[in-house]
N, C-alpha and C positions, 0 to 999 in steps of 0.2 A: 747156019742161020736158023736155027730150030729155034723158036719163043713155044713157052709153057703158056697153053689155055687154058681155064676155066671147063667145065662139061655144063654141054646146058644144059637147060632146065628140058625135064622130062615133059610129054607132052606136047610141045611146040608152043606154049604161050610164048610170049613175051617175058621177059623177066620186068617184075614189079617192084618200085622203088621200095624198098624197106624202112618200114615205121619205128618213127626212133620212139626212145621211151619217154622224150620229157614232153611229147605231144598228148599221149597217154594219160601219165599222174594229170597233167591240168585239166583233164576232160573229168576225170576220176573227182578228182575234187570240189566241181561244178555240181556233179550231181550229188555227194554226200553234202555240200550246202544245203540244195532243194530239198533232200529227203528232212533234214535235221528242219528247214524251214515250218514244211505242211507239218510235221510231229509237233513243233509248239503250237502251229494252229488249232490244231488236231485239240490238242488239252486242253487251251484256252478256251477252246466252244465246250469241251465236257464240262471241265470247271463251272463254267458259266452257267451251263444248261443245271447241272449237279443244283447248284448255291439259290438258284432259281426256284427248283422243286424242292429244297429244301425250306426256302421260305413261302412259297406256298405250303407245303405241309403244315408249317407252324403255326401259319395263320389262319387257318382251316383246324386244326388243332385249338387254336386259344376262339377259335369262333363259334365252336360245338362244346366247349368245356362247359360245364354248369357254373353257375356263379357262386365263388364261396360266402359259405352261409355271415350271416351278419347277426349278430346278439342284438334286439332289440331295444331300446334305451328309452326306458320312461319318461313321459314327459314331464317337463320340470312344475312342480304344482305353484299357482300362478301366489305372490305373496301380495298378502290383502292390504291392502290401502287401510290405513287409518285416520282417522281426523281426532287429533287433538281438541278436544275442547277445554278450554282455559275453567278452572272453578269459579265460581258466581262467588263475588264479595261477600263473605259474610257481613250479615247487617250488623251496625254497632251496639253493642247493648245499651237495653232503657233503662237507665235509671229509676228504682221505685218512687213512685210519686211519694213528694213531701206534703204532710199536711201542716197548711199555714194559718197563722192564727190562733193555732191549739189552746184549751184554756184547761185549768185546771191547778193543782194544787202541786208549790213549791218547796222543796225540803232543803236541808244542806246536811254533809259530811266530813267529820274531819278523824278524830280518832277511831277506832284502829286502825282507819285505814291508811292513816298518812305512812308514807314512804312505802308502799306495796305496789304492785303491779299495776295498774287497768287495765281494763276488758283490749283494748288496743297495743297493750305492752309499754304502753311508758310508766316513771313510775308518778305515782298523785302525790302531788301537792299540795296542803291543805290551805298552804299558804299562796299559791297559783292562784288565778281568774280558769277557772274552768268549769265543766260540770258531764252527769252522766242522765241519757238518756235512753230509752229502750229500742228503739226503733230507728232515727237521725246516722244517717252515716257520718260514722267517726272523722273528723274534721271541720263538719257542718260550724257556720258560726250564726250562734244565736242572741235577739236583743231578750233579754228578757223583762216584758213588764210587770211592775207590780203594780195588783188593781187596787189596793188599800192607799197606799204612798204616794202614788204617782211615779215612783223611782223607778230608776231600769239599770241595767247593765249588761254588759254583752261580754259573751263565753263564748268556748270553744269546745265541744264535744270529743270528749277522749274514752267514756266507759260507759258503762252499762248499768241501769237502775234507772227511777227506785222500784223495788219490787213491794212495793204496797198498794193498795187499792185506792184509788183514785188521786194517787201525785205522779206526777206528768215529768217531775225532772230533779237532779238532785244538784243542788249548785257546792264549789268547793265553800269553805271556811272564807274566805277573802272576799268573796265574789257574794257570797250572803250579806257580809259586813258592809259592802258598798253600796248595798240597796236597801241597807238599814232593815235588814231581816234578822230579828233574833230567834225565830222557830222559824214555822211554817208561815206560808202565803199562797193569796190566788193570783195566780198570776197568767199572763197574754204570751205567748211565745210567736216572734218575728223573724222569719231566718234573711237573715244577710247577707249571707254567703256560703256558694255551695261546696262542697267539695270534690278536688281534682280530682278525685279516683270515679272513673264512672263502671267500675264491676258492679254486676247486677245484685239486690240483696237478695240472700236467701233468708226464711223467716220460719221459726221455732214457734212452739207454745211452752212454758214453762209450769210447769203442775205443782213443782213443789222442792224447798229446801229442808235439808236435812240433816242435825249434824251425826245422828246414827246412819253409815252405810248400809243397813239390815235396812233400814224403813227406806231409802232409795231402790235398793235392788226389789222389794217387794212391791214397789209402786211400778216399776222398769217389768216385774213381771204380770203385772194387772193390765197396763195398758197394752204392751207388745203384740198380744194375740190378735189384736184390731187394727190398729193404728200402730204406724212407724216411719223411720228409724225411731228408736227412745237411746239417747243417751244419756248419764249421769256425769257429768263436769262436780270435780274437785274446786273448792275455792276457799284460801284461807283468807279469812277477813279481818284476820291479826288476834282476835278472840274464840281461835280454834277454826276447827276448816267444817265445811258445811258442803253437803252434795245435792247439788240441783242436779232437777227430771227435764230433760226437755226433750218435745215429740213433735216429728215432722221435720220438714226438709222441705218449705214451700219458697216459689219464686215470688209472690207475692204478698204484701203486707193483708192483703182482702183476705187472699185463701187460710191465710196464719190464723184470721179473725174468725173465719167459718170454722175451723176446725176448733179452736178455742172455746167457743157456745157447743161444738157437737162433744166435747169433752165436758163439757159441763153439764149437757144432759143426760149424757151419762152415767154421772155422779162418779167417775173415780177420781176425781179432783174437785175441792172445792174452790180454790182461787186459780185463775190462769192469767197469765203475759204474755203476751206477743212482744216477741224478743229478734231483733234483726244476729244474724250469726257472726256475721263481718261489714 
């Protein structure tokens, strides 16, 4: 009846249940949890704490930086204000005063000069109602009376003349015949009607015709030194061409008149006219 024992345990303890392994691993694995736990905490407070002094640094950094420099930018120059002022009207031009009533001595013209030019550019007529005067703006229409006859007839100013001393107007061929004029007469001049153009005249004195160019240019050089403009006008008068002197450039008919006597006291002319230009 022998049965096989075991030897006991050395010492006299008790013998102790023995610890299996899988009580172990799960204890094991408990604590490699918690350690792995506190290690992300662990970082995520450095982290934090890191990214924190970091941006303090930065901002402490951009808060001691000096300020980058700026180009200074001129001010803009302020643009001046203006005021238009519209131009003042010019005033209209005055017609030179006509003298009404004129009296004096009447002439007429017909050959050479029929079918030429006149002073105005049309051509004369000898057979027309017209006539020429020195001064009367071209178009002017005049009665003219005759003081001998009683007769009259009304014209239309187209040229220029007479350039003789003391006749006032040179009537056409036709226009003489109607008022039973076979030369000369004294006659009333009544204007009738004005004319449309109201440009201002400008007014000449005339010194002298000439049908040698030499005896123009030496009268053109007598007066010039004093008195001017002097210009010499060409004019044929169908019996050869003839060059008138005429001095001055006046706006008025008066001044033309004054300068005409101070030419005359002068003595480098002995006849003068006051001649309107246009």
């Amino acid at each position: 009846m022998d049965q096989c024992l075991a030897p006991a345990p050395r010492g006299g303890n008790a013998a102790r249940p023995a610890v299996t392994g899988r009580r172990y691993n799960r204890g094991g694995h408990d604590i490699l949890r918690i350690t792995i736990g506190i290690g992300v905490v662990l970082g995520l407070l450095l982290s934090a704490t890191g990214c924190l002094h970091r941006h303090k640094v930065g901002a402490a950094a951009r808060a001691t930086s000096p300020p980058a420099p700026t180009t200074p930018i001129p001010p803009t120059p302020a643009t001046p204000t203006t005021t238009t002022i519209p131009p003042s009207p010019r005033p209209a031009p005055v017609p030179a005063p006509i003298i009404q009533d004129e009296e004096g001595i009447a002439s007429w013209y017909g050959h050479p000069y029929h079918g030429r030019h006149t002073a105005n550019g049309e051509i004369y007529n000898m057979y027309g109602v017209s006539a020429a005067h020195r001064t009367l703006p071209f178009g002017t229409v005049v009665c003219v009376h005759d003081l001998e006859n009683g007769r009259d007839v009304t014209v239309r100013i187209n040229d220029r003349g007479p350039f003789i001393e003391g006749r006032i107007i040179d009537l056409s061929f036709s226009a003489a015949q109607a008022m039973g004029m076979s030369g000369i007469a004294p006659v009333r001049l009544e204007i009738v009607g004005r004319s449309a153009s109201s440009e201002p005249g400008i007014f000449a004195v005339q010194v002298g015709a000439f049908r040698d160019r030499r005896n123009a240019d030496r009268m053109k050089s007598l007066i010039e030194t004093r008195h001017g403009p002097v210009v010499i006008l060409g004019f044929d008068r169908g019996d050869g061409t003839f060059y008138r002197v005429r001095v001055g450039s006046e706006s008025s008919e008066d001044a033309a008149r004054e300068l005409a006597q101070q030419l005359r006291r002068e003595n480098p002319a002995m006849e003068t006219f006051v001649v309107r230009m246009n």
